[in-house]
N, C-alpha and C positions, 0 to 999 in steps of 0.2 A: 783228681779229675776236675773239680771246680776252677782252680788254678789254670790249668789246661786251657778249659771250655772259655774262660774268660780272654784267656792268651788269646784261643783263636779269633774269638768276637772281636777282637780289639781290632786284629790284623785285617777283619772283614772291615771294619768303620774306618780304620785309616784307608784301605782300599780305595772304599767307595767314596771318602770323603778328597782323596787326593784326586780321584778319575775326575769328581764333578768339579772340583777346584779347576784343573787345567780345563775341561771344553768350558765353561765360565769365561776364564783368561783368554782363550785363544778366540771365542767369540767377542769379548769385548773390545779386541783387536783386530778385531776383523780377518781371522783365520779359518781355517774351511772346517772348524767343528762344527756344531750344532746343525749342523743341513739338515735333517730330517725332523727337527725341531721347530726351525724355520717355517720350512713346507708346513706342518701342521696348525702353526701358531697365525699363517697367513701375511708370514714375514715376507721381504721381496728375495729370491731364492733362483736360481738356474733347475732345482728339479721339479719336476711335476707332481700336486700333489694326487695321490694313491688312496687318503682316507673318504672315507664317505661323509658326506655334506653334514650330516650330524654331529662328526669330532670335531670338536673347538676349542682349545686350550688360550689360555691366560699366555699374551706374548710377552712376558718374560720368562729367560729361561731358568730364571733362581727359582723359583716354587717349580718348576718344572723339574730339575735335576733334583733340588730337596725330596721332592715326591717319590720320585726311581732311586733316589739311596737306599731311606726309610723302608721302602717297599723291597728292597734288594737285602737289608740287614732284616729285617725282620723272618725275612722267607731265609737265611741262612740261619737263625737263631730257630727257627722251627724246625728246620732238619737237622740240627745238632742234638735238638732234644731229641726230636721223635726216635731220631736211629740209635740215639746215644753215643754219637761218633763225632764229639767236637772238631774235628779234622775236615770233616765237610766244610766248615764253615771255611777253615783255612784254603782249602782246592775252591771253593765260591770266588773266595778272595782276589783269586788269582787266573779265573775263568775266561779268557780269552774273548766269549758272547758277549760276558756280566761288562766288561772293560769297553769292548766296542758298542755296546749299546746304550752306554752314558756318553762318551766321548760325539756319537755320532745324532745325541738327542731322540733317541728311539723310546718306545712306550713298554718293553720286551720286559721290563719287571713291574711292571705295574701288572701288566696281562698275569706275568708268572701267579702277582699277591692276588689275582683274581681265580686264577686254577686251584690256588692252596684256600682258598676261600669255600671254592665249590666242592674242593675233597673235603674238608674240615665237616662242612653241614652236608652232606652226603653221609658222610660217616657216623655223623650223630641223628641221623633220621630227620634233618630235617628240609627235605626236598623242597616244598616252595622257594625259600630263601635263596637255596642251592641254584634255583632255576632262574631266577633274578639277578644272580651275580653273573651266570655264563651270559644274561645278555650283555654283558659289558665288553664280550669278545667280538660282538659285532665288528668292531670298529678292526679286527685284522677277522673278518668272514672267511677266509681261504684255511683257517683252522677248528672251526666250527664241527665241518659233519664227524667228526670224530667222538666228541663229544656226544654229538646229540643222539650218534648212534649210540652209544654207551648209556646212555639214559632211558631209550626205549627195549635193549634187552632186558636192560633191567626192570624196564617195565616201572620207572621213575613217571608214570606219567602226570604228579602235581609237577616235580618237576620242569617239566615240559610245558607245563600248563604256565608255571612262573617265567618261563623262558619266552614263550610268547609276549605274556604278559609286557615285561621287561623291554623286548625288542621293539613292541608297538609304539611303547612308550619313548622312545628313542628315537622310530622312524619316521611317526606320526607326522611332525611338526615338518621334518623336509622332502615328504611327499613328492611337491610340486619340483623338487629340484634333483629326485631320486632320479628320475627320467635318464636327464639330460648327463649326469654322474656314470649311470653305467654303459650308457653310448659312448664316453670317452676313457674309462677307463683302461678297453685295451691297447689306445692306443699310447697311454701313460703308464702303464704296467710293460709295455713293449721298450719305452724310451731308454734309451743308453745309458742317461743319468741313473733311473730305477731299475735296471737289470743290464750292467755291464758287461756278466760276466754270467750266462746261462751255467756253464758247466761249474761252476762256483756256488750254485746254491743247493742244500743239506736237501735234498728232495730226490722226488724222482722225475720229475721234469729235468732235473741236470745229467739223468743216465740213459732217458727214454726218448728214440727222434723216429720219427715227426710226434708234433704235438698230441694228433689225436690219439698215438698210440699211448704218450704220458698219460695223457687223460681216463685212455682205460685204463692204463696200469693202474692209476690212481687210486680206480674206482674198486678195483680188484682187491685193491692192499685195506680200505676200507671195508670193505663183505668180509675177508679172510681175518682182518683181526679183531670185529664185531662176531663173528661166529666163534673164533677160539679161544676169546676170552668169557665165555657165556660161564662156566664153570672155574674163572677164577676167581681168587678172593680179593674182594675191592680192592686194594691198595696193587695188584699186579695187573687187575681192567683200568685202573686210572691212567698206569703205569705204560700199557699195552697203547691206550687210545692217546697218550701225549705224544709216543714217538711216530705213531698212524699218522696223529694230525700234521705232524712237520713232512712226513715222507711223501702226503698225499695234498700237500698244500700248492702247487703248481707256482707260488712266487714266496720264496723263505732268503733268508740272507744270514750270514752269520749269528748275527747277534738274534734271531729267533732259539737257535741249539739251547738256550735254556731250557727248554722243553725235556731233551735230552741228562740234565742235569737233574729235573724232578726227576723223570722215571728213575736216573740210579737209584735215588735217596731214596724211592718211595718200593722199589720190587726188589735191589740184587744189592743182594749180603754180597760182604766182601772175604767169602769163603767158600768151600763145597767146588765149584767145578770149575777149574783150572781157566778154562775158554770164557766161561760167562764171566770171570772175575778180568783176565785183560780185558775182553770187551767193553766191560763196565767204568773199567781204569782208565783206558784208551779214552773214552768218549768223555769222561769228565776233566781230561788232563789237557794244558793249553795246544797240545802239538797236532791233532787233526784239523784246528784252526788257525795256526800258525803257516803250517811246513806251505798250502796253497799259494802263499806271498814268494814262496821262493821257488818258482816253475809251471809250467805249462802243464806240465805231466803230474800234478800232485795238486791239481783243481779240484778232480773228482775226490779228494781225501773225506770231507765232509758226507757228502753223500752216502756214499762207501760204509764212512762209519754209524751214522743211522740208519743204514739198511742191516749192517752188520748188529746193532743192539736191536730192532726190533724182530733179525731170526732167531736170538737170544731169548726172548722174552716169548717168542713165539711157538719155540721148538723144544727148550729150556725151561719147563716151567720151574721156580727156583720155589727152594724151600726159605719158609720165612724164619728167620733169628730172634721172631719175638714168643710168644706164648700160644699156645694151639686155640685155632679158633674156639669162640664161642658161638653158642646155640643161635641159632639164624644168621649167622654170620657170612653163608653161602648162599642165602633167600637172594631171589630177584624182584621180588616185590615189595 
C-alpha cells in the first residue's frame, strides 16, 4: 500500500509539474495560456477582469503556478490519506478541472486548499480560524452562500464571527473602489471573453432561462440543501454545500468542478449502491469535461452531472466506510 500510495503521488507531482511547465512555456511565448492570470495579475490582457479590487497577485506567473501545484498536491495527498484510497490521488492527476485550471492560470486550487482548510478546523472544533480562512473565498463570492449557510445551521456562529472578521479585513482598504467594481461587473461577467459559453457552465444558470428564473432556482437549491443536510454528518454537510455552491453559483467554468472532486473524497464510498457509485465515478472521471469540446449537444454534460451528484448526495444519504460516529459527532453547535 505504501508503494502504491507513493506511485500515485508521484503521478500527481509530475502532473501538476508538467501542466505548470507548458502554461509557463507557452506564456513565455506569448501563447494564449495564462489569460486568467494575466487579468488578475493586472497584466495587459483582451479579458475583463472579474475579481474584486482586493485580489492582487504578484505578476509573475512562476510563484503563481508554484502556489496552485503545491496546493493541488498537497489537497491530493490529503485525500489519499483521509479515504485511504491512494487512487484518488491518481484520478487528481488526471482531472480535466485540475489540468485546465493551471493551464488557464486560475486560483481553483488554491480556493480548493482553502475549503480543505476550513473542513480540517471545523472538524477539529476550531471555528474561529475556520471562519477566517472561508474569508479567503471572497475573492470568487458567487460560491460563498453555501458555506455560510452550512455554518449557521450548524449554528458555527464564532465561526461566522471569524468570517466577518476576515472579510472586513480584506474589504476595508477598497471601500472607496468597491462602488465603482460592482456597477461594472455585470457587464464583465456578461463579456464573451468571461462567459462564452452559457450552456457550458457546471451550474444551473446553464439549464435554467430566463435568468431570473436561474436565480430562483438557485436560491431554491440553497434552502433545500441547507435544510437536508441539518442531520448529516459533517463530512456529507461539507460535502452537500460544495456541490450547492457550484450548482447555485450563477458564473462556474470548468476548472471550478473541483468542488465536485472534494465532495466524492469527502461523502461516497466507492461501494453500496450501484447508482451513487457511477455517479460518483462519472463526476471524478475526465469525460463529463471533455466529451463538451466535441458538440453542441453535449455542452449541458457538466451541468447535468453536478446536478446528477448533488440528487445523490441529496436523496442518497450514503453510509460512511470509516468508523461509526462518535459522541457529539451529529451536534450542531
Amino acid at each position: 500500500m505504501a508503494i502504491l500510495r507513493a506511485t500515485c503521488l508521484l503521478a500527481l507531482a509530475f502532473s501538476l509539474i508538467l501542466c505548470s511547465w507548458i502554461a509557463y512555456s507557452h506564456y513565455e511565448h506569448g501563447g494564449p495560456a495564462l489569460l486568467d492570470f494575466a487579468v488578475m495579475a493586472g497584466l495587459p490582457s483582451k479579458l475583463p477582469s472579474i475579481r474584486p479590487p482586493f485580489y492582487t497577485i504578484a505578476p509573475w506567473p512562476g510563484v503563481w503556478l508554484t502556489e496552485n501545484a503545491v496546493a493541488g498536491f498537497m489537497f491530493g495527498w490529503w485525500l489519499a490519506a483521509r479515504r485511504k484510497e491512494p487512487a484518488l490521488a491518481l484520478l487528481l492527476a488526471i482531472f480535466t478541472p485540475l489540468i485546465v485550471s493551471l493551464l488557464v492560470g486560475q486560483d481553483s486550487l488554491l480556493l480548493l486548499a482553502v475549503l480543505v482548510s476550513v473542513f480540517i478546523l471545523l472538524e477539529n472544533k476550531r471555528p474561529l480560524p475556520a471562519g477566517l480562512f472561508l474569508a479567503f473565498l471572497t475573492v470568487k463570492f458567487q460560491l460563498l452562500p453555501a458555506f455560510i449557510l452550512l455554518l449557521a445551521i450548524r449554528r458555527e456562529w464564532r465561526a461566522l464571527a471569524g468570517f466577518a472578521v476576515g472579510s472586513a479585513i480584506m474589504i476595508y482598504p477598497q471601500l472607496g473602489s468597491l462602488g465603482a467594481y460592482l456597477t461594472l461587473l455585470p457587464a464583465g461577467l456578461n463579456a464573451a471573453a468571461v462567459m462564452p459559453c452559457r450552456e457550458c457552465m457546471p451550474n444551473l444558470y446553464a439549464l435554467v432561462s430566463p435568468t431570473r428564473w436561474a436565480i430562483l432556482a438557485s436560491f431554491a437549491v440553497l434552502i433545500i440543501g441547507a435544510i437536508v443536510s441539518r442531520r448529516r454528518p459533517f463530512p456529507e454537510q461539507f460535502a452537500l454545500a460544495a456541490v450547492t455552491a457550484l450548482l447555485a453559483s450563477m458564473h462556474a467554468h470548468v476548472y471550478d468542478c473541483g468542488l465536485l472532486f472534494l465532495a466524492v473524497a469527502l461523502a461516497v464510498p466507492f461501494s453500496g449502491s450501484r447508482a451513487r457509485t457511477i455517479a460518483a465515478a462519472w463526476a471524478i472521471s475526465p469525460l463529463p469535461y471533455l466529451l463538451p469540446y466535441y458538440g453542441e449537444s453535449l455542452r449541458l454534460i457538466p451541468a447535468l452531472t453536478a446536478v446528477t451528484l448533488w440528487l445523490m448526495l441529496l436523496f442518497l444519504p450514503v453510509a460512511r466506510d470509516e468508523s461509526p460516529p462518535a459522541p457529539g459527532e451529529y451536534r450542531t453547535a
